[in-house]
N, C-alpha and C positions, 0 to 999 in steps of 0.2 A: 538161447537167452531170452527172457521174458521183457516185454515192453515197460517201461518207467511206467507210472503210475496214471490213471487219466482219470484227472481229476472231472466232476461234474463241468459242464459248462451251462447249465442254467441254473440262477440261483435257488430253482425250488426244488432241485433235486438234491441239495446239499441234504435236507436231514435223513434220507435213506443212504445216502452215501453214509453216514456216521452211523450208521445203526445196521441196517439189515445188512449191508458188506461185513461187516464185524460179525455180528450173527450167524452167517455161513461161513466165517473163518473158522470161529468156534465151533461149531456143528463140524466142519471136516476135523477139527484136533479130538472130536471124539470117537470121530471114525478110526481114526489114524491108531487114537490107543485102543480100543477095541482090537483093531486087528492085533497089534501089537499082543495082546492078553489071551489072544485067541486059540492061544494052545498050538498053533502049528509049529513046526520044527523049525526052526531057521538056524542060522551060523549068524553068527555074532556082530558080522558085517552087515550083514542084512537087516536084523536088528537094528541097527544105528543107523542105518539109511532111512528105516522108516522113522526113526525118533527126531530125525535132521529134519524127513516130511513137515513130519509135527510141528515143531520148532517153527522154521519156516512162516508157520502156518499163526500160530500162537504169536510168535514176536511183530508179525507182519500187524495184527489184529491191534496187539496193544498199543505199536508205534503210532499207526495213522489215527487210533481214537485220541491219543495223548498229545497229540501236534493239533487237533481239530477245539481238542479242550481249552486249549490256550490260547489260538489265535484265531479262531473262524467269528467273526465280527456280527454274528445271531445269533442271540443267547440260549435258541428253542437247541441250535445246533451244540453250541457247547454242552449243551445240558445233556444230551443225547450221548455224546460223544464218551461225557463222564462217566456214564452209568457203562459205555462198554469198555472205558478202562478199567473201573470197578472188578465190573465181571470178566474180563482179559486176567485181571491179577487171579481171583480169584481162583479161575480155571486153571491156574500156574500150581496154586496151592494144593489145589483139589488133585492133580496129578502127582506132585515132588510127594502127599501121604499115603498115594498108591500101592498098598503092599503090592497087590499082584504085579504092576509093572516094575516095581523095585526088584523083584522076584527076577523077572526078564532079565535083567542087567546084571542081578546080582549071581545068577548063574553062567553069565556070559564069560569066555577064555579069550584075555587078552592073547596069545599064541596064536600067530599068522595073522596077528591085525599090523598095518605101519605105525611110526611111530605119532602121529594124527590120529588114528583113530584109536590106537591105544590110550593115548591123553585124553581123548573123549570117554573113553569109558569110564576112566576112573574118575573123571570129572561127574558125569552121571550119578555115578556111585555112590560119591561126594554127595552128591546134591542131593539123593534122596535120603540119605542118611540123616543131611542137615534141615529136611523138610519133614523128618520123624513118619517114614516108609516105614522104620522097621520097628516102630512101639503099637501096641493095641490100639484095637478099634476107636476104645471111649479116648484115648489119647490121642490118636489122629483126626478125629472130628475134633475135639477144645482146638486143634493146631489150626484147624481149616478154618474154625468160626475165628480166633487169635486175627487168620491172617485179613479176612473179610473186615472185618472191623480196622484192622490197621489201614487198609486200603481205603475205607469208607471215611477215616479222619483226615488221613492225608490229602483224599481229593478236597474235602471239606476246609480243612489248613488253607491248601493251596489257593480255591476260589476267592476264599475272605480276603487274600492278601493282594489277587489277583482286581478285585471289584471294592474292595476298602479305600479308592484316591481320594484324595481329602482337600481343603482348600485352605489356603490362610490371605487375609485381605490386609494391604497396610498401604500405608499414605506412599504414594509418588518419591516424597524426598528420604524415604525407608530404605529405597531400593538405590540409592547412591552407588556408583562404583561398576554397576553391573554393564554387559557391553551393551552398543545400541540395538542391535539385528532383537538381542532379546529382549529392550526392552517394546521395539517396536511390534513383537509379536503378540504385548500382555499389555494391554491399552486398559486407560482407567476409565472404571464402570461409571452409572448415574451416581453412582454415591460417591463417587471422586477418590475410590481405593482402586487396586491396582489387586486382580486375584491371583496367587502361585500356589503352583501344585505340588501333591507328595509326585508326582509324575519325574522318576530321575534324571532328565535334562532338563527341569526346573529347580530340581534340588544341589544338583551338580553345580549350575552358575552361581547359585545364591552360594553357597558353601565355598566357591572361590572367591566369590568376587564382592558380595555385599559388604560395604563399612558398618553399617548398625548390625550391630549384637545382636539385639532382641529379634532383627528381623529373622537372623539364623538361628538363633535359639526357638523360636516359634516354628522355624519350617523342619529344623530337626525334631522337635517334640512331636510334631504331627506326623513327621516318618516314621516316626518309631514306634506311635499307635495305629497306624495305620488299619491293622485287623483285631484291636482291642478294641472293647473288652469279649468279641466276639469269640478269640480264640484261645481264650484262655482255659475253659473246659475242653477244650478240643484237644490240647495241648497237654493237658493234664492227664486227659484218659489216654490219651495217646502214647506216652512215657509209662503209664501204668502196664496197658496190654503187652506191650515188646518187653517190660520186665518177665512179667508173667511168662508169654512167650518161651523166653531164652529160659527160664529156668525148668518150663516143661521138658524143652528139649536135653537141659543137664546140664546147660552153662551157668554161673554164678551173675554174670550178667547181659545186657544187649549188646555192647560193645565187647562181649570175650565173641558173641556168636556174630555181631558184624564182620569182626579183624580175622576170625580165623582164616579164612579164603583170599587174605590182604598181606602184603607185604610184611605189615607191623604184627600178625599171629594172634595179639594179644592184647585184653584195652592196661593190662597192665604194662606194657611196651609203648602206649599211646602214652601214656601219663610220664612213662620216661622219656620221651622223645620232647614231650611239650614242655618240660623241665631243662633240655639240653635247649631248646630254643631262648627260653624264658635265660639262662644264663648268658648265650652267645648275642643276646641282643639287648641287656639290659645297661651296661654301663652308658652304653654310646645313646641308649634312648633320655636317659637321666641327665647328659649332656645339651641331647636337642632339648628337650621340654625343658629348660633352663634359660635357652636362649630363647622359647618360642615367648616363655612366658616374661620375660623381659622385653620383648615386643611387644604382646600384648597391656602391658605396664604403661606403653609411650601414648596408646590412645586414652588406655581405661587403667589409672595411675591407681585405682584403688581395687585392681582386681585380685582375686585369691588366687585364681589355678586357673588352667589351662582349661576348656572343657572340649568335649570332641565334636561341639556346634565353631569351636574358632580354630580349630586347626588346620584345617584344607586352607583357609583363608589366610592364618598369618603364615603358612608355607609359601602360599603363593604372592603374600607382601615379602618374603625375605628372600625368597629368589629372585623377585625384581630387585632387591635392595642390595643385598651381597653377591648376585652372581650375574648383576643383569640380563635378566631374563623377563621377559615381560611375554606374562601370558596370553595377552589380547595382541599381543604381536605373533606369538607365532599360532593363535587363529588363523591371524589373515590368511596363513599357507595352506592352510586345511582346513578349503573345502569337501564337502560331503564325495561330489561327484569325484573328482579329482582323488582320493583317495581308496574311494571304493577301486579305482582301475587302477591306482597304485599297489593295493593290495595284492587283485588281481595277477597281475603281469610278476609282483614280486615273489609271490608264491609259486606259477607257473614254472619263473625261470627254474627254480628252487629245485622241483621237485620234477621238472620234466613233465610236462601239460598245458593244457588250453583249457582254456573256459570257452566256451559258444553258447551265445545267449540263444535262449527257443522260444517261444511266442506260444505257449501253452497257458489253460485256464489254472490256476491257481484258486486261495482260498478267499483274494482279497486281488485285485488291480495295481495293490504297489510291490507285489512278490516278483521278485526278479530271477528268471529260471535257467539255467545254465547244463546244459552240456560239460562232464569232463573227459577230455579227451587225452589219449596218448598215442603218436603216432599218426593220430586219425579215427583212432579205434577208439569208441566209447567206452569208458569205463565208469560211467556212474552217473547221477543229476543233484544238481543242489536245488533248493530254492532258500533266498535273500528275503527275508522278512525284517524290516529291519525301523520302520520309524515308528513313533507311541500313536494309538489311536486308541477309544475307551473299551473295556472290555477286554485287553491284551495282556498277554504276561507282559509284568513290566518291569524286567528285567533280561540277562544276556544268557542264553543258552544255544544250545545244539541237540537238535530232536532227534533220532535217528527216525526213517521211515520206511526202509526196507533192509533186510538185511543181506548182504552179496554174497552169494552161492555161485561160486564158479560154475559158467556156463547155463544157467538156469534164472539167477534173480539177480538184477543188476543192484548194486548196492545206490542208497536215495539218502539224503537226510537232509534237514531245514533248519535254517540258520535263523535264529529270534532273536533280534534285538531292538532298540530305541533311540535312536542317534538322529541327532537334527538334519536336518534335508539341507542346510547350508553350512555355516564353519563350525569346525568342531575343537572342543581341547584336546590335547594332545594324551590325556589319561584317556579318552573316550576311541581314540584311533589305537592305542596300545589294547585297549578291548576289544576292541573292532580283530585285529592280530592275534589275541589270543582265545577268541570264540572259532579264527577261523583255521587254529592250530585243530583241535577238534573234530572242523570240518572233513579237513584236507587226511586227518588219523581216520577217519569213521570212513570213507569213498577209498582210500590207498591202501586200507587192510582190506578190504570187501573183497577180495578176489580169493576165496577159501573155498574149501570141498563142504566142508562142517561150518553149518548158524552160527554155532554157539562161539566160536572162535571168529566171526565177522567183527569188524569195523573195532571199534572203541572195546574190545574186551579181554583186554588189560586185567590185574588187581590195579581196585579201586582209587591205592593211595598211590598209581603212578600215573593216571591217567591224565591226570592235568600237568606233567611233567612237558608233555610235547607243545602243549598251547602256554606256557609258561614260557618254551624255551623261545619262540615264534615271539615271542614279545621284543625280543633283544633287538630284531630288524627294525624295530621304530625307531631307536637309539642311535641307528647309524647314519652318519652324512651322506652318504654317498646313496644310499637307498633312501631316504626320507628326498634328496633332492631331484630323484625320477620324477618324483610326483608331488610335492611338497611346494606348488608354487602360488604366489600372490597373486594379487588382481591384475597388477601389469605382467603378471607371465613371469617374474622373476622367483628362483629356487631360494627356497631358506637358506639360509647365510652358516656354509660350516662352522664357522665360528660361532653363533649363535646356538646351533646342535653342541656343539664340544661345550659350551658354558651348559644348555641344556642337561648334559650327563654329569655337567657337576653340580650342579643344582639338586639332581634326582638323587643325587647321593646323600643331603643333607635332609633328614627328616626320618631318612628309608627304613631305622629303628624301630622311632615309634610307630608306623607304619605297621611292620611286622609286631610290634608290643597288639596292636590293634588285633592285627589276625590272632595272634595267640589268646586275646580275650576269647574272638568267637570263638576259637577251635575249644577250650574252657568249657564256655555254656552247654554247647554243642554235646561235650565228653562228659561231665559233673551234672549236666542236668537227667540226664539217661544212669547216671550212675547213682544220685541222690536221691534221685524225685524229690523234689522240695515241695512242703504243702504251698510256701509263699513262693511263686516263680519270681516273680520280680524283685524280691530282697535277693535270690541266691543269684540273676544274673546282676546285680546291680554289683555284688560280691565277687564275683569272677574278673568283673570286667573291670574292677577296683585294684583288684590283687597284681591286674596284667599290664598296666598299664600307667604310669604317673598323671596322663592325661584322665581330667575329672570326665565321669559318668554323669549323666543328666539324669538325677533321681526325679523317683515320680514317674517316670516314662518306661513302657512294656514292647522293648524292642525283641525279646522274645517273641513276640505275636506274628511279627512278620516279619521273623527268620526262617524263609522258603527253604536255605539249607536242612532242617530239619525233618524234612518228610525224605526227600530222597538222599542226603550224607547223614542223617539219624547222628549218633554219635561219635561221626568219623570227620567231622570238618577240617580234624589235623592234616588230613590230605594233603590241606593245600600248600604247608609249608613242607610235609614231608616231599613233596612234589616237584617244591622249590629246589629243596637240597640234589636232587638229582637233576634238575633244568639246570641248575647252572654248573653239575660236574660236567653235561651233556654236551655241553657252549665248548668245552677247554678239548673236543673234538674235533671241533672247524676249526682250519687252518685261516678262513676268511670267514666272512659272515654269506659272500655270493659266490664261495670255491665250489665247483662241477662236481670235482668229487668228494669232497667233504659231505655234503649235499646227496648225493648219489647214495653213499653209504651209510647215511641217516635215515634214507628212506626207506634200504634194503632191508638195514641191520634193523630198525625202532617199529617203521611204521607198517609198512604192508607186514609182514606176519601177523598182527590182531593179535589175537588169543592163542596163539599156537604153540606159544612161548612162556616160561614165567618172566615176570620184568627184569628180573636178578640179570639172566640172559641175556636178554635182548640189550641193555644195559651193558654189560662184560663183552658181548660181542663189537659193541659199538667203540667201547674207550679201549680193549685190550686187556681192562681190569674190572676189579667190583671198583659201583660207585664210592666216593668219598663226600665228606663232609666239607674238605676241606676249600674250594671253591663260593662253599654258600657264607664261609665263616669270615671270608676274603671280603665278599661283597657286602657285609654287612662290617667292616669294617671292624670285627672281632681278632684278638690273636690266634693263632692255631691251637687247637685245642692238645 
């Protein structure tokens, strides 16, 4: 087994770290297919072993540039980093139009392979076929230039939205309402204003907690242009090429050639799915945005509509109001520190592991680097990237950065987020839980024969099913109060949690109204191309939601979802629907083996598996709908 990762420890060795290690990974991916092409005899096994080499070699390249792009705090470094993600994709491209290696595999006999590397072949096969291996020359180069340029917008997308933070300045008495810790953090300038960022634990408080309107409507409009009008051609040609794209390859659009490899087959299967949404949660949203906006009536008696700058806000007046809940109360319990090792410990028990913290160089001084262990026995390394500093994604994800190959590469991956270093909300620690569902899938699948089947690789629209379901243990009293304690050492009050999950259930509609908007944009805008982007999502997110759109505003611009879920963003509710059939498996939320045979049946196998599977292995059946239609307080359908 190969050593975790070792990173630079001097900082002027970072930009060869991002470039020329990447560089020789790619140079051995071309050896690797060279031989591959080389005309010698092999068996079919063999073949796949070297193409695992490959793999190996290529995924390892693109993860460690794509985690350096985002978070290494020198921008010579980022910029380095970018250009070998770039060319990591590229070199993906350059291969999946390979006739000759397509050749290799496509003469290969599954006969006498196991049922692993039979699933690899065809997977292979798949792949080259859906990278246009088996069309002509002049066809495979438009495909290879098609995917060069997709890759060259996306990084481009991503940077704008990543270095687009923006500022808005308002008087002292603006900022009414909000807690002390934050206001003591944003002290007012010589010009006697007080500055708040697009930075999302600055936009998070304001959106809960400001009384004045205007101030949240100012910090929401500046969210939502955050990478306007920069990325507006970006975005436009970007939707143009994946058209193009998918129709060279013979789909009618991007989203038929996204879903085929996905659960849902088909983007015309997306548009039904987001319709069964759009039904199961429409009455009950029509209800809340009724009450919200009769709330919003008691301050501002002359307002029209609801807009989605005051909803977080009068959620969080009405759960104080009707459910007694008070959000800056159960702050006090959650703490940063406190919670991270809540998390910790709660996962651990969970799933049978340790965390051991390691004292290695990382990318930055606040990455927090951990050992996971089972037994004793290593099984993988994380690293904790987790508060906002400038320059940073800024926003929650999970990088992978090695992929685990039984007995050879330990599986690695880096947790990216931005959470305050002191109390946090309690939406923020449900994040926190479900970035770390992710985690805990990407290191517990690592243990494979075959790359391509390591950590997180799933279809697409189940992948967030696991870190969706992980959110549920925030909910619960008995696990929120391990770790959930106040300044004197006292645990949140169950009864406070049990009002808690009655609270979370009122609003929960338009909530999902809200996703079903993005998942819209996301699927209509890939599917339309609009020449005007900003009337057609202005239109989407009209149609999705009773809660008013803030026209005038280009929140398409920095919707990061759209470089890596392209027109798939419905994931996230399809995702849902199976997180919470998945829930009606535990007999407890902290039962051994409930727990046990979650991990067996869902998480370690990776890709080994289709999800339909691992799913029917785990409940005894195929999943149902009928769990998600419960929770959303729909009738059964």
């Amino acid at each position: 087994m190969s050593e975790p990762i070792a990173f630079p420890t001097a900082s002027a060795d970072w930009l060869a770290f991002a470039s020329t290690r990447t560089d020789d990974r790619l140079a051995h991916v071309d050896e690797l297919a060279a031989r591959l092409k080389d005309g010698s005899s092999r068996t079919a096994l063999e073949s796949l072993q070297l193409w695992n080499d490959l793999q190996i070699e290529l995924r390892s390249a693109y993860n460690e540039a794509e985690v350096l792009a985002e978070v290494h705090p020198d921008r010579a470094v980022r910029e380095a980093a970018e250009s070998r993600t770039s060319a990591a994709q590229a070199k993906d491209a350059e291969l999946m139009t390979d006739a000759e290696l397509a050749a290799v595999f496509g003469a290969a006999d599954a006969e006498g392979l196991d049922a692993d590397a039979a699933r690899l072949l065809a997977k292979i096969q798949r792949d080259f076929r859906r990278g246009g291996a088996d069309r002509d020359a002049d066809t495979r180069e438009r495909l290879r230039a098609f995917a060069a340029r997709e890759t060259e917008l996306s990084v481009t997308f991503s940077r704008n939205i990543r270095e687009g933070r923006r500022e808005i300045r308002v008087a002292p008495d603006k900022l009414a309402g909000l807690p002390e810790d934050f206001l003591a953090g944003h002290p007012v300038g010589d010009d006697g204003l007080v500055a708040v960022s697009t930075d999302n634990l600055d936009v998070t408080v304001v959106m809960n907690y400001a009384h004045d309107r205007e101030t949240r409507r100012a910090l929401r409009v500046a969210r939502a242009d955050l990478a306007w009008p920069e990325n507006d051609p970006v975005l436009a040609e970007l939707l143009d090429i994946r058209q193009q794209h998918a129709e060279l390859l013979g789909y009618a659009s991007w989203a038929d050639y996204e879903t085929e490899d996905r659960m849902a087959r088909s983007g015309a299967r997306v548009a039904s799915f987001l319709d069964e949404v759009d039904e199961a949660s429409k009455a009950a949203a029509e209800s809340e945005y009724a009450i919200l906006l009769e709330r919003l009536r008691e301050d501002v008696p002359d307002a029209e509509g609801v807009t989605n700058a005051d909803q977080m806000y009068l959620l969080t007046r009405l759960h104080e109001e009707r459910f007694a809940v008070d959000a800056q109360q159960v702050r006090r319990h959650l703490d940063f520190t406190r919670v991270l090792g809540g998390l910790l410990s709660t996962t651990g028990r969970l799933f049978g592991i340790e965390y051991a913290p390691v004292d290695v160089p990382a990318w930055h001084d606040e990455v927090r680097s951990y050992d996971v262990l089972r037994a004793g026995e290593r099984i993988g390394r994380i690293h904790l990237d987790l508060h906002p500093r400038e320059g940073k994604f800024n926003h929650a994800a999970v990088f992978g950065l090695a992929p685990g190959v039984r007995g050879r590469v330990l599986p690695e991956a880096a947790l990216v987020c931005n959470f305050p270093t002191g109390l946090m909300e309690h939406r923020q620690v449900q994040t926190f839980f479900h970035e770390f569902g992710h985690l805990v899938h990407d290191i517990l699948g690592g243990d494979q024969e075959w790359a391509p089947f390591s950590g997180v690789a799933t279809e697409w629209d189940f992948v967030e099913a696991p870190s969706q379901m992980l959110e549920e243990w925030v909910w619960d009293a008995d696990v929120l109060a391990s770790f959930a304690l106040d300044e004197t050492g006292a645990p949140i009050p169950a009864e406070l949690v049990a009002r808690m999950r009655e609270a979370d259930a009122f609003g929960r509609a338009l909530l999902v109204r809200t996703q079903l908007g993005h998942a819209r944009v996301s699927y209509h805008l890939h599917m339309d191309r609009p020449a005007d982007l900003a009337a057609d999502t202005d239109h989407w997110y009209e149609v999705s939601s009773p809660l008013q759109h803030l026209r005038g505003t280009h929140s398409y611009a920095a919707f990061g979802h759209l470089t890596g879920y392209g027109s798939c963003y419905y994931t996230y509710q399809w995702s849902l629907v199976i997180a919470r059939d998945l829930l009606t498996g535990f007999t407890g939320l902290m039962d051994e083996a409930s727990a046990t045979r979650y991990r067996r049946e869902i998480l370690e196998p990776g890709g080994r598996r289709d999800a339909a599977d691992l799913i029917e292995a785990f409940l005894g059946r195929p999943f149902t709908v009928d769990a998600y239609r419960e929770w959303l307080g729909a009738p059964a359908a």
